[in-house]
C-alpha positions in Angstrom: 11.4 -26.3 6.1 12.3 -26.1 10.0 13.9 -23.2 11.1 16.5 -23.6 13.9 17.6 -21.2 16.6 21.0 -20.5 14.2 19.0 -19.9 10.6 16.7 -16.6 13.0 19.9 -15.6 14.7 21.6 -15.4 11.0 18.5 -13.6 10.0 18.6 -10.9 12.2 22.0 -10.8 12.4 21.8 -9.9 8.7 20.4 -6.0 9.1 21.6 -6.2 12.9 24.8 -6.7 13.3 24.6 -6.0 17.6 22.0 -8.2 17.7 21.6 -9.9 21.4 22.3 -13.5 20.2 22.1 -15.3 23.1 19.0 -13.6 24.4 17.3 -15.2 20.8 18.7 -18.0 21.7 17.5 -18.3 25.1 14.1 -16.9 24.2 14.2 -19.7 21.2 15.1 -22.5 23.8 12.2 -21.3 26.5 9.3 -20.8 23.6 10.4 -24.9 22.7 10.7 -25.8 25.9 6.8 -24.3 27.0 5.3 -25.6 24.0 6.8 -29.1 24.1 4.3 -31.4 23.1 1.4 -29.1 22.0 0.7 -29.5 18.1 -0.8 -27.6 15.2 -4.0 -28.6 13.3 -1.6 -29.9 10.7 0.3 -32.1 13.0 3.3 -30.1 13.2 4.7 -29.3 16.0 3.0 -25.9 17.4 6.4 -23.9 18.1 7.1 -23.9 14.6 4.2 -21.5 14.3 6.0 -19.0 17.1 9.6 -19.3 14.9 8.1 -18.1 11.6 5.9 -15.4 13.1 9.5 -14.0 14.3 10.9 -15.0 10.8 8.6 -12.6 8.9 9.2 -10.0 12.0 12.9 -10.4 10.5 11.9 -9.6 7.1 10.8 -6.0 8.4 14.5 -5.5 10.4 13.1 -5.0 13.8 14.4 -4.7 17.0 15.2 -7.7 19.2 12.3 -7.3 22.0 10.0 -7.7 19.1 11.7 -10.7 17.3 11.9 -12.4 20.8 8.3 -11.7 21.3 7.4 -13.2 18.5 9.0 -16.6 20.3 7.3 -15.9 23.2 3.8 -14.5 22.0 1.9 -17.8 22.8 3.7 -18.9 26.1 1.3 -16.7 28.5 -1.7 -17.8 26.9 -1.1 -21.6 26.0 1.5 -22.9 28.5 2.6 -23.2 32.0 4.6 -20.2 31.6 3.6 -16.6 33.5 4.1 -12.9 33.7 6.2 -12.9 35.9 8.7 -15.5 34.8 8.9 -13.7 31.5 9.6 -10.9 33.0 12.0 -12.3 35.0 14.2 -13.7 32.3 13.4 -11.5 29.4 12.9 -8.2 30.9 9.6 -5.7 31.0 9.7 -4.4 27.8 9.0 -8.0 26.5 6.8 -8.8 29.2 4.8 -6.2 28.3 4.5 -7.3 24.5 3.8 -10.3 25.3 0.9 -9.4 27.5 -0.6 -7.2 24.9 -0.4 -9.6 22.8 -2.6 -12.4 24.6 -4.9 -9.6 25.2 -4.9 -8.6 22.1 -5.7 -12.2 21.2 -8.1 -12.4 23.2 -10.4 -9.6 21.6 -13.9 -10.9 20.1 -12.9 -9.2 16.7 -14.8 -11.6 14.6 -18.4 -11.3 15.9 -20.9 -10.5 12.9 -23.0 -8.0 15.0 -19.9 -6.0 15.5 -18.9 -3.6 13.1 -15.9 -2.8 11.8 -15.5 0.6 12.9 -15.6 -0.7 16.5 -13.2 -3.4 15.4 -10.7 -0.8 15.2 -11.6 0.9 17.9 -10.9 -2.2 20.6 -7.6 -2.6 18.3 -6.7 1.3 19.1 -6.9 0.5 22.7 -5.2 -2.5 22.6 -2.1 -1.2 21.0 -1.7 2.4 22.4 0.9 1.5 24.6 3.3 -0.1 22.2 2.2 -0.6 18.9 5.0 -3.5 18.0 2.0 -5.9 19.8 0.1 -5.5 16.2 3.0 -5.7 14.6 3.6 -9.2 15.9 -0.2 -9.9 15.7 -0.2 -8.9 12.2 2.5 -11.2 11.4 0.8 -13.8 13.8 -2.1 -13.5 11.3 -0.1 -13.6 8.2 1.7 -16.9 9.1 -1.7 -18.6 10.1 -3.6 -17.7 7.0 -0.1 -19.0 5.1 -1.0 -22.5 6.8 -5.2 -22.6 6.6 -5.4 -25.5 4.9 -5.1 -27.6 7.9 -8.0 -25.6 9.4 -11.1 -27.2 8.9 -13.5 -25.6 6.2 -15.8 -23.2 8.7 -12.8 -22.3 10.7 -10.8 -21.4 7.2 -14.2 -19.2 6.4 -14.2 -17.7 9.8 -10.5 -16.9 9.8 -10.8 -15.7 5.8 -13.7 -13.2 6.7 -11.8 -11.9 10.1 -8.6 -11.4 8.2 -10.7 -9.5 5.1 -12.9 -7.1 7.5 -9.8 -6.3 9.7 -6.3 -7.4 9.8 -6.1 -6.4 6.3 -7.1 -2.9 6.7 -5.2 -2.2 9.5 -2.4 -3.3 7.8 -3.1 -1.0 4.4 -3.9 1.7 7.6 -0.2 1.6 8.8 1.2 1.9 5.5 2.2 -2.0 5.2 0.9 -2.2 2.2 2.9 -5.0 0.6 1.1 -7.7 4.0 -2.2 -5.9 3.2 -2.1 -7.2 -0.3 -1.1 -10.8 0.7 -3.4 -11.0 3.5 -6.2 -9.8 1.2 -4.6 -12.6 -1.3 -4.9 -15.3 1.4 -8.4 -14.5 2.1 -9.5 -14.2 -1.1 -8.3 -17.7 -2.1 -10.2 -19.7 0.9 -13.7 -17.1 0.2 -13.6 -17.1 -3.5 -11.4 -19.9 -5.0 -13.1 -20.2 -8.3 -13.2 -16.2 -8.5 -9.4 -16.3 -8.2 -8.8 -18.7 -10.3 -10.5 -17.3 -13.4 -8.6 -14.1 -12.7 -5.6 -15.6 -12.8 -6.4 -17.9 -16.1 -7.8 -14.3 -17.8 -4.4 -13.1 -17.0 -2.5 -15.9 -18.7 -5.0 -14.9 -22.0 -4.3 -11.8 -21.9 0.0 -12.4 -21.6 -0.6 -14.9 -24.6 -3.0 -12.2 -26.5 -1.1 -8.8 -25.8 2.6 -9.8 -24.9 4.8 -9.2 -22.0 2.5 -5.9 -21.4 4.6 -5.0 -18.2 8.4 -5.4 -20.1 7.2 -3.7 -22.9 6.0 -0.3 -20.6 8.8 -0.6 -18.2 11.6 -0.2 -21.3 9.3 2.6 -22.6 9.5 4.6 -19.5 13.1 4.1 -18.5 13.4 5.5 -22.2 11.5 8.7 -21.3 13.5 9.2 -18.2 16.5 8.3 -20.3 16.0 11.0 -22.1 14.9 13.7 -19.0 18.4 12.3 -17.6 16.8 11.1 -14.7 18.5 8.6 -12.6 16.0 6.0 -11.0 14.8 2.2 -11.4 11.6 1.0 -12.9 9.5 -1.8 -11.4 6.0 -3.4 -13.2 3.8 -5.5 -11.9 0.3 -6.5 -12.9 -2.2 -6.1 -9.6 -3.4 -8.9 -6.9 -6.3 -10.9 -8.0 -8.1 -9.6 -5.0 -7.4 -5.9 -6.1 -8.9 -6.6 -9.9 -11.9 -8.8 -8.5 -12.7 -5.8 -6.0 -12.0 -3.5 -8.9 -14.4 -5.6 -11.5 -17.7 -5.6 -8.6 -17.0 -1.9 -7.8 -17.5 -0.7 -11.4 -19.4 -3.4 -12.8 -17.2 -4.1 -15.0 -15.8 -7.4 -17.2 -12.0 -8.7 -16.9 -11.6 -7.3 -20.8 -13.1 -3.7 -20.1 -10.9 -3.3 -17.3 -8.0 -0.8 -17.8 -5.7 -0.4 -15.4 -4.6 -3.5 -13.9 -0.7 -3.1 -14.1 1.1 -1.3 -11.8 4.4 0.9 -12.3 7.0 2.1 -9.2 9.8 4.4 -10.0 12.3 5.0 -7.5 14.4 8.0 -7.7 17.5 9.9 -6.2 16.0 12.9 -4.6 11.9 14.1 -4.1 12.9 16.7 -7.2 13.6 13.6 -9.3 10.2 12.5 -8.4 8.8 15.4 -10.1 11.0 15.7 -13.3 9.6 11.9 -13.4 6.2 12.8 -13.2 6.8 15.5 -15.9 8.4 12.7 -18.1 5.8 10.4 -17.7 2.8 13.2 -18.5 4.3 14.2 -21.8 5.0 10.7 -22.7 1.4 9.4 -21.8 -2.3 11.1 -21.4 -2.8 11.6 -17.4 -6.1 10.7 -16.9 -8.4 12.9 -14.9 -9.2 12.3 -10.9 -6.3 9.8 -10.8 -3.5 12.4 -9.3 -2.7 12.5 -5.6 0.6 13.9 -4.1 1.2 12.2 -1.3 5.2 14.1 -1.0 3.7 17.3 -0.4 1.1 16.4 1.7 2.1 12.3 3.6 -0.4 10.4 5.0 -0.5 10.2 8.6 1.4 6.9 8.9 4.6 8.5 7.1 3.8 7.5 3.5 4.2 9.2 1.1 4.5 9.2 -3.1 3.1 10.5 -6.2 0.1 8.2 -7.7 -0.9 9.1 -11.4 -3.1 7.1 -13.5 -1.9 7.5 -17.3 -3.4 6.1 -20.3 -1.8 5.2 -24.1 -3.0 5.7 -27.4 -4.9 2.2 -27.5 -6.4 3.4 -24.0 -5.2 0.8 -21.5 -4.7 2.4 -18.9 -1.7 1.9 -16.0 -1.0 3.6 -12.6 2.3 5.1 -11.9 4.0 5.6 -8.1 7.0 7.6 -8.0 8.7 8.0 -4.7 12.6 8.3 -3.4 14.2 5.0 -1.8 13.6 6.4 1.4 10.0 7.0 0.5 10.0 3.3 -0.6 11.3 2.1 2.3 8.3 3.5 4.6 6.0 2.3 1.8 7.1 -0.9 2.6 7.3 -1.1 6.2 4.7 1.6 7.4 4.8 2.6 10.7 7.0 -0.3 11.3 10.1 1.6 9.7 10.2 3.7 13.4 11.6 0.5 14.6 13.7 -1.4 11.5 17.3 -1.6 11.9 20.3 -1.7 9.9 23.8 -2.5 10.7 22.7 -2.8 14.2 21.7 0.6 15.1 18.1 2.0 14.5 17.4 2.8 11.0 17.4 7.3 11.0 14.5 7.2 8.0 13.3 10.9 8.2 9.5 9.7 7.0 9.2 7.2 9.8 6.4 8.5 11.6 6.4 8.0 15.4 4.2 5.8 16.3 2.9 7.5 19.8 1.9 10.3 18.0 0.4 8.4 15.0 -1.6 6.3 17.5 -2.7 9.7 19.5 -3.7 11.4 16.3 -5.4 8.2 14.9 -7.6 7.8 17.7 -8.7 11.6 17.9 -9.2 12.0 14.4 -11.4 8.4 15.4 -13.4 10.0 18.2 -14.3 13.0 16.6 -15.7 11.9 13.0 -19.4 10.8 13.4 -19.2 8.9 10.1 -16.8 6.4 11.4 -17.3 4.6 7.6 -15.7 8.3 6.5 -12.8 8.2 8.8 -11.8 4.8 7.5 -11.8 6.3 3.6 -8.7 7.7 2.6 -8.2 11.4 3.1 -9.0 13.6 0.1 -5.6 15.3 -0.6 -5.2 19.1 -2.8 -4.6 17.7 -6.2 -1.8 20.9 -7.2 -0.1 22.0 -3.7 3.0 21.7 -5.1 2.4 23.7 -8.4 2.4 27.7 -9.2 0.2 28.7 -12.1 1.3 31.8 -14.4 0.7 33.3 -17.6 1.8 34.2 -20.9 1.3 38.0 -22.0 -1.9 36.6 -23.9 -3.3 35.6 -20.8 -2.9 31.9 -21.4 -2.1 29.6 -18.0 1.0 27.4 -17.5 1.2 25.0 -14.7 5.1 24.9 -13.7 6.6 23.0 -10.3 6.4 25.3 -7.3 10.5 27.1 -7.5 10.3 27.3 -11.3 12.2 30.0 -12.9 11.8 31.9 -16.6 13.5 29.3 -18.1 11.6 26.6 -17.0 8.7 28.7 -18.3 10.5 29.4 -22.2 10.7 25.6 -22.3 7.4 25.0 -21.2 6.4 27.3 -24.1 8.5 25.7 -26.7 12.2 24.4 -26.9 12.9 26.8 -29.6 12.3 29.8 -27.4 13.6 28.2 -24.5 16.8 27.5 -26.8 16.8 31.4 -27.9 16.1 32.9 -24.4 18.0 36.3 -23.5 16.0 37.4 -20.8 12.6 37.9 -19.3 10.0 40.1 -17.5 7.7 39.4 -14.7 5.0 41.4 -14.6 6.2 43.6 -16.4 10.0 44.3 -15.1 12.8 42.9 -16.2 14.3 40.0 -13.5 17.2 37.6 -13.8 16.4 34.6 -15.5 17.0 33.1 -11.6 13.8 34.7 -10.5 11.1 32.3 -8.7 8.0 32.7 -10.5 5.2 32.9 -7.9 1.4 31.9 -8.7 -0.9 34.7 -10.7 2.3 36.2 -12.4 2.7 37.1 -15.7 5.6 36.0 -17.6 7.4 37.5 -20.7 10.2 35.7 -22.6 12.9 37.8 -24.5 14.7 35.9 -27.3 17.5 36.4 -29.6 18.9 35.3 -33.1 22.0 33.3 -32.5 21.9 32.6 -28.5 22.4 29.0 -27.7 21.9 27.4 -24.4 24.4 28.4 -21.5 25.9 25.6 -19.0 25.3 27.5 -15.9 21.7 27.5 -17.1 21.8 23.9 -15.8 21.4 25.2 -12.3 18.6 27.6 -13.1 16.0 24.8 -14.7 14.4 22.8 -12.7 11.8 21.0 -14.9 13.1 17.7 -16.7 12.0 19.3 -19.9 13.9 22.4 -19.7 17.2 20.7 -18.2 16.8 17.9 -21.1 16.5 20.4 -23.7 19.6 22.1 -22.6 21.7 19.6 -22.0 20.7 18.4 -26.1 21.8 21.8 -27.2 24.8 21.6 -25.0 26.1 17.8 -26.1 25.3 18.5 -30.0 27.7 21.8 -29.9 30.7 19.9 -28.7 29.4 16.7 -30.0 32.3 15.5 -32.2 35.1 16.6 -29.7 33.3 14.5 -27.0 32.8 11.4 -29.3 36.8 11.7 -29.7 37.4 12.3 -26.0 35.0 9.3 -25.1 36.7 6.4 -27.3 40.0 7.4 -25.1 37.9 7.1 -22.0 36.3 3.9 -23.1 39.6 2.3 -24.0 41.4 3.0 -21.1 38.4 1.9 -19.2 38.2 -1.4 -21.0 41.6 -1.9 -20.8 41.6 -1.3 -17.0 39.7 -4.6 -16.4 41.3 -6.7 -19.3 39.4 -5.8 -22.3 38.8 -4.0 -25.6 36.6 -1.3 -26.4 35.6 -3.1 -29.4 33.1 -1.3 -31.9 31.1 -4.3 -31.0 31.3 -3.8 -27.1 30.8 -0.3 -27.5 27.6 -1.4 -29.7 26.6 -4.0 -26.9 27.0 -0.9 -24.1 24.8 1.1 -25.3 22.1 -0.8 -26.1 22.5 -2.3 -22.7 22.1 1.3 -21.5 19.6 2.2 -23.9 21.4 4.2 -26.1 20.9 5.1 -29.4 24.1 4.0 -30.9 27.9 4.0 -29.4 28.4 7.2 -31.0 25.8 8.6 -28.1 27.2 6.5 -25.4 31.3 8.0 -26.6 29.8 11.5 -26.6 27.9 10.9 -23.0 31.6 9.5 -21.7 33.3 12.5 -23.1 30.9 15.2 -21.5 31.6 13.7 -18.0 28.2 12.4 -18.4 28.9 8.6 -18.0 31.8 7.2 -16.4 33.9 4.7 -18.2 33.0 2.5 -15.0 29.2 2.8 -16.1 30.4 1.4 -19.5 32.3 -1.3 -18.6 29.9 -2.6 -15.9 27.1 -2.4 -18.4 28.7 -4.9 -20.6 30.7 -6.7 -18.1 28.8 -6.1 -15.0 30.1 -9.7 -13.0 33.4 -9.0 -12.9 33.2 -7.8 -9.0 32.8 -10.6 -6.6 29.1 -10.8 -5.5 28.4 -9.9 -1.6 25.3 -10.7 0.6 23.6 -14.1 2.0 21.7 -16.1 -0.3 17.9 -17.1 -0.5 17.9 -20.9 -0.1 17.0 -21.9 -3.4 14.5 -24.7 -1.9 12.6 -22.0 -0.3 13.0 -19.5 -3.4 9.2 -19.6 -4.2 6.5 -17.8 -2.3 3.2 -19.2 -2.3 3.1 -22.6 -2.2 0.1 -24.3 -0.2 1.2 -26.3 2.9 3.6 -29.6 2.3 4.0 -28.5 -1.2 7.8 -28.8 -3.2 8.4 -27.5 -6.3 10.4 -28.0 -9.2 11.7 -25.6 -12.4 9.4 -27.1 -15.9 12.4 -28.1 -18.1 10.4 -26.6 -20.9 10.7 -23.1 -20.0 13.4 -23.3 -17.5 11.9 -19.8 -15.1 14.6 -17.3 -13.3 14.1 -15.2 -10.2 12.7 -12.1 -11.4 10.2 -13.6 -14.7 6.5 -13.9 -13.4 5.5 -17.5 -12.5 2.9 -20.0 -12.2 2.4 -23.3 -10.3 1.0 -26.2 -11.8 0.0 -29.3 -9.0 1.1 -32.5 -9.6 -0.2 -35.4 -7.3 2.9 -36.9 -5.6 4.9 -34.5 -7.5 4.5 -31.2 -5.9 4.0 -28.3 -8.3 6.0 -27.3 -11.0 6.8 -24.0 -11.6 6.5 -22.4 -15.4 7.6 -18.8 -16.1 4.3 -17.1 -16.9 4.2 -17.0 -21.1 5.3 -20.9 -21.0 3.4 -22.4 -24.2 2.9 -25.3 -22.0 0.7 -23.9 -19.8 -2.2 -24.0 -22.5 -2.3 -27.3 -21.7 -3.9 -27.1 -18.4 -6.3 -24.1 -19.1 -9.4 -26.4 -18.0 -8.1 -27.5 -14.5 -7.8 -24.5 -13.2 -7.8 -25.7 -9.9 -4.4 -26.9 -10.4 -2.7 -23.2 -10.7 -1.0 -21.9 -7.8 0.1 -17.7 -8.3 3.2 -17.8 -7.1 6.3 -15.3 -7.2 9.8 -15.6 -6.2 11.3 -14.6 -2.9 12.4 -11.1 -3.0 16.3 -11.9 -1.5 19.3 -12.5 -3.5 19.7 -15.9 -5.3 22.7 -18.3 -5.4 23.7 -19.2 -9.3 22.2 -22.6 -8.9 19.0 -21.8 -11.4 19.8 -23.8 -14.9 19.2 -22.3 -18.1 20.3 -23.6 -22.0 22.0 -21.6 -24.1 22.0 -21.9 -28.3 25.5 -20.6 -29.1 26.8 -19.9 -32.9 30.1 -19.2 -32.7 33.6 -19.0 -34.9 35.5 -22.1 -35.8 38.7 -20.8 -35.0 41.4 -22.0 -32.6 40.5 -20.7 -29.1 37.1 -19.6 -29.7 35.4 -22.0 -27.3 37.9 -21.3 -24.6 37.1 -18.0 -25.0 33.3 -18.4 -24.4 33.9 -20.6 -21.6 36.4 -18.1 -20.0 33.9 -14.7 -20.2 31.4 -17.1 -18.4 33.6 -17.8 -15.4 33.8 -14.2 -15.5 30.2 -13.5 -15.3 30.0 -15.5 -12.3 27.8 -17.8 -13.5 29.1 -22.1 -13.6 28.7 -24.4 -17.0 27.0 -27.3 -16.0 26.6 -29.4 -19.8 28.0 -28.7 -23.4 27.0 -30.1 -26.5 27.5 -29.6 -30.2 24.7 -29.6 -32.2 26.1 -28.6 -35.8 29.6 -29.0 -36.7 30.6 -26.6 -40.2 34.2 -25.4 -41.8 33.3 -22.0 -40.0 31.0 -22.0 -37.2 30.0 -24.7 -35.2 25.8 -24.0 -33.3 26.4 -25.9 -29.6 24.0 -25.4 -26.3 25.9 -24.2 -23.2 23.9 -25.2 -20.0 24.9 -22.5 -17.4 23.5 -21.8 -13.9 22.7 -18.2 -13.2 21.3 -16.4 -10.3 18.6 -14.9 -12.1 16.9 -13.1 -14.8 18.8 -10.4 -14.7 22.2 -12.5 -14.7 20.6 -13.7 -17.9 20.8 -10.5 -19.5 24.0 -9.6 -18.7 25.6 -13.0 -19.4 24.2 -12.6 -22.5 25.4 -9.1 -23.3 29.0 -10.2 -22.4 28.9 -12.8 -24.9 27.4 -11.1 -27.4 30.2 -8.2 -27.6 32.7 -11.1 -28.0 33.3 -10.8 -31.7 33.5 -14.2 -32.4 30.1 -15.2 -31.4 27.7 -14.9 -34.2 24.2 -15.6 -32.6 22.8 -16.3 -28.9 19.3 -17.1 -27.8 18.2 -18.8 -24.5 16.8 -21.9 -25.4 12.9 -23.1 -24.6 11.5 -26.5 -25.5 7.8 -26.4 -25.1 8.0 -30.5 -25.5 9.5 -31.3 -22.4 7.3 -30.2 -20.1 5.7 -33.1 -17.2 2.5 -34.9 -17.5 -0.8 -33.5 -17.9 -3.2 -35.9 -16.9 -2.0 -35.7 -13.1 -4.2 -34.6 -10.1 -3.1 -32.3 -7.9 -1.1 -33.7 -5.0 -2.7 -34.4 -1.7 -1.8 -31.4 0.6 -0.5 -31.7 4.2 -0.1 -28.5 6.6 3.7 -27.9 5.7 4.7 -25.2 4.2 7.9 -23.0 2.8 6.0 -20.2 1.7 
């Protein structure tokens, strides 16, 4: 799909707000005007290249000189256009980029005798004056290897190789890790096709063998920090085929004796949630040896940093666990990139945004001074426990306890029933307030009592999850029935605030939404000021706020698709933004895209050259995405009208209806409804499920109305949406 001058302004304009719009726009009009006539290897014309390297630029919310640099990064190299004349109309901050861009272009990075090392040591050079030039020649290189397939087949080797010894480390090197892995992707897929492919076939065994592996973890863990009362959101994934092919050659291992090839992110509130998490998650699962870096209390050089912790279950598989704040995340993302993101047209004020001038200056004397160049590109071996005290009991046994832990951190590490009966305690001997900070090599004593219960303000003494969990059990269960009778009056003035009844089957619907053990639990969490009735409502009726925010265009909603490609939904399985998805290539057709545990897709497990990995685009989504409903509901007067009203409410549009059983009580009937995405799904489904007239709902799959299988793949020309 073309993108005009208005869709990059709109764009930027999205996380800038002051952006310069007509200095876009006249870079956008120049860049078309110099390259008027030149063309791509695909036949397109070549300034379409220029206005998607400034696109992804976008993605990453950066400033303006690097968006219109972008436009401009070919004009000094490839057209009639100069120096100087940039600089005249554009200024000398984007003359300057520009320039270091054609010279950075202009770098023999690719020559075999070379090695990499020295690779980055001509990049080092190149970028020291403003490192946004290998920002835009990252994304340069991102766009091109998104459109290889024009390229002919040495070129696409060349290009495949350069992108896999370099760009691709340099990008993993400042902290972009999320291009690293898709440039590694890209690569991988023009140097080892078939190796790809059988990776991602094994993967679609293993989904059909084992489950939705990923779903399954993801709801254990948010019921772990559930229970530590740890606010933060849980993301799965399972790992690039490139990162499990590397993984498999490294330790000479099979695709079914590899472990861990999913990948968990939590995201939490503050860097103290991050290790309550990491608490949660150890005495939940077995934390396997060697796999622990702290990366908060000790960032890498580029800004990034996290907690990595491989853990493994009782059947031994194992999975590797990040945990980092938003903030965190957002550098994770973006690297050393985030030093120029914006948002709401000022420059984004991320405290873990390294600056780059001193990144670069400290990159390249760390560089000069290591004579085992291979060493300095290795990650840096980080303390394993900086961020931990060690103390004893009177018996002389160790505890490991978060640096700023107090006594009764230490009673609950020993057991909750001590921790429970806690009076006092005695460090090293002397008696101390149960405040104390408990330093490394003490020795700690617990007094308990008969009778003594768990105090509120002990809440601000804990600092482990376990110990504030504990207490805040002990706490709830005391008052438990006068907070179950406070929290129905919340709920139903709550409910009744946005139109509604607190039902016994709404409440029911609430907290299992919120993964609750029963509405008694969520009633007592209301009462204790634990939950607002707002959190209840929402969880049930979470649609009933108008929606904000642009929209992915839902023809460009699916990420990568080879050049010229169009896709469709399969009818069969009807896939959301947010399931995992596969592309199946139909000649003339496009592809068709199934969500990733489609039955269907057993059908084409021997052409494997007609799958396509593909995900969707990360942005919001307009309700334009079909699904079918199987409704059983009442057969009373009003019933339907009902239905139809809560989903009007919900946001989402009823496109068909049809009965399908007619009875003296219920009538069965399938709603077509388009959503936004899976998670609309959920919730649409939640809402209709606490109406008590609706007796059964289930989304509705028909494995027999998937497309042909005996198609070819489509012949592929060198457009592309992806």
């Amino acid at each position: 799909m073309t993108i005009t001058a208005d869709d990059l302004i709109a764009l930027v304009r999205a996380y800038n707000p002051k952006t310069n719009e007509s200095l876009i726009r006249e870079a956008f009009a120049y860049g078309a005007r110099m390259h008027d006539g030149q063309l791509r290897h695909s036949g397109e014309a070549y300034f379409t290249h220029p206005v998607a390297v400034a696109a992804i630029l976008s993605e990453q919310k950066l400033d303006d000189a690097t968006i219109i640099t972008a436009l401009l990064h070919d004009t000094i190299e490839d057209t009639k256009a100069s120096y100087s004349e940039v600089e005249k109309i554009f200024g000398n901050e984007v003359a300057e980029l520009v320039d270091g861009v054609t010279k950075l272009t202009n770098l023999q990075l690719h020559s075999n005798e070379t090695k990499q090392a020295e690779n980055f040591r001509k990049l080092f050079m190149a970028m020291s004056k403003d490192m946004r030039v290998i920002l835009v020649k990252l994304s340069d290189r991102l766009h091109n290897m998104r459109t290889i397939k024009s390229m002919r087949p040495d070129k696409q080797s060349q290009k495949a190789r350069e992108t896999m010894d370099i760009y691709a480390p340099l990008a993993g090197r400042m902290g972009m890790q999320w291009m690293r892995e898709e440039l590694e992707d890209l690569a991988f897929r023009v140097l080892n096709p078939e190796g790809r492919a059988s990776i991602i076939r094994r993967f679609i065994t293993l989904q059909r063998e084992t489950g939705d592996v990923i779903q399954r973890i993801t709801t254990d863990m948010r019921g772990e920090l559930e229970k530590g009362v740890i606010e933060a959101d849980v993301f799965g994934r399972a790992k690039k085929p490139y990162s499990i092919w590397r993984k498999m050659q490294e330790k000479e291992l099979s695709f079914s004796r590899l472990s861990d090839i999913y990948g968990f992110r939590i995201i939490t509130e503050t860097e103290e949630d991050c290790y309550r998490t990491l608490g949660a998650i150890h005495q939940r699962w077995r934390a396997v040896p060697g796999r622990f870096k702290d990366y908060i209390s000790q960032p890498k050089t580029n800004g990034y940093r996290s907690i990595h912790t491989t853990v493994s279950g009782r059947d031994g598989k194992r999975v590797e666990v990040q945990i980092r704040t938003q903030q965190m995340h957002d550098v994770a993302e973006t690297g050393v990139a985030a030093h120029w993101s914006y948002r709401d047209g000022v420059r984004s004020k991320n405290p873990f945004a390294v600056d780059p001038a001193k990144w670069i200056a400290q990159l390249t004397e760390q560089f000069d001074a290591e004579e085992n160049h291979e060493d300095f590109l290795e990650a840096v071996k980080l303390e394993m426990y900086a961020d931990k005290v060690f103390c004893f009991t009177p018996k002389g046994e160790v505890v490991k306890l978060p640096r700023g832990a107090t006594p009764i951190d230490f009673a609950y590490a020993i057991h909750t029933r001590i921790g429970s009966a806690c009076v006092g305690a005695k460090i090293d001997g002397m008696r101390v307030p149960l405040w104390t900070r408990i330093k490394n090599g003490q020795s700690v004593e617990i007094i308990t009592a008969q009778g003594q219960t768990p105090q509120v303000t002990w809440l601000d003494v804990a600092t482990t999850g376990k110990a504030k969990s504990a207490i805040r059990r002990s706490l709830r269960e005391v008052d438990r029935e006068r907070f179950i009778k406070l929290g129905r009056e919340l709920a139903r003035s709550a409910f009744e605030h946005v139109g509604k009844r607190a039902t016994d089957k709404a409440l029911s619907a609430a907290a299992r939404n919120m993964r609750l053990k029963n509405a008694d639990e969520l009633l007592a969490l209301l009462g204790s000021a634990e939950l607002t009735g707002r959190e209840a409502v929402q969880s049930v009726y979470p649609d009933l706020l108008p929606e904000r925010g642009d929209h992915v265009d839902h023809r460009r909603a699916v990420v990568g698709l080879e050049p010229g490609q169009s896709f469709d939904r399969a009818p069969c399985c009807q896939p959301l933004p947010g399931e995992r998805i596969i592309g199946i290539t139909f000649r003339g057709r496009g592809v068709t895209v199934h969500a990733i545990d489609c039955e269907r897709l057993s059908l084409y497990e021997s052409q494997p050259e007609r799958w396509l990995d593909l995900r969707w685009h990360d942005g919001s989504h307009a309700a334009v995405y079909g699904v079918t409903l199987d409704l059983t509901i009442g057969n009373d007067a009003g019933v339907l009208g009902r239905i139809c009203t809560l989903i009007g409410e919900a946001a989402a549009n009823i496109s068909d209806l049809s009965f399908m059983e007619r009875k003296s009580d219920f009538f069965r009937l399938f709603i077509h409804v388009d959503l936004r995405n899976v998670e609309h799904l959920h919730s649409l489904m939640l809402t209709l499920e606490a109406e008590s007239h609706v007796a059964e709902i289930v989304r509705f799959r028909d494995p027999s109305a998937g497309g042909p299988v005996g198609d070819k793949p489509a012949k592929q020309d060198a457009r592309s949406d992806a």
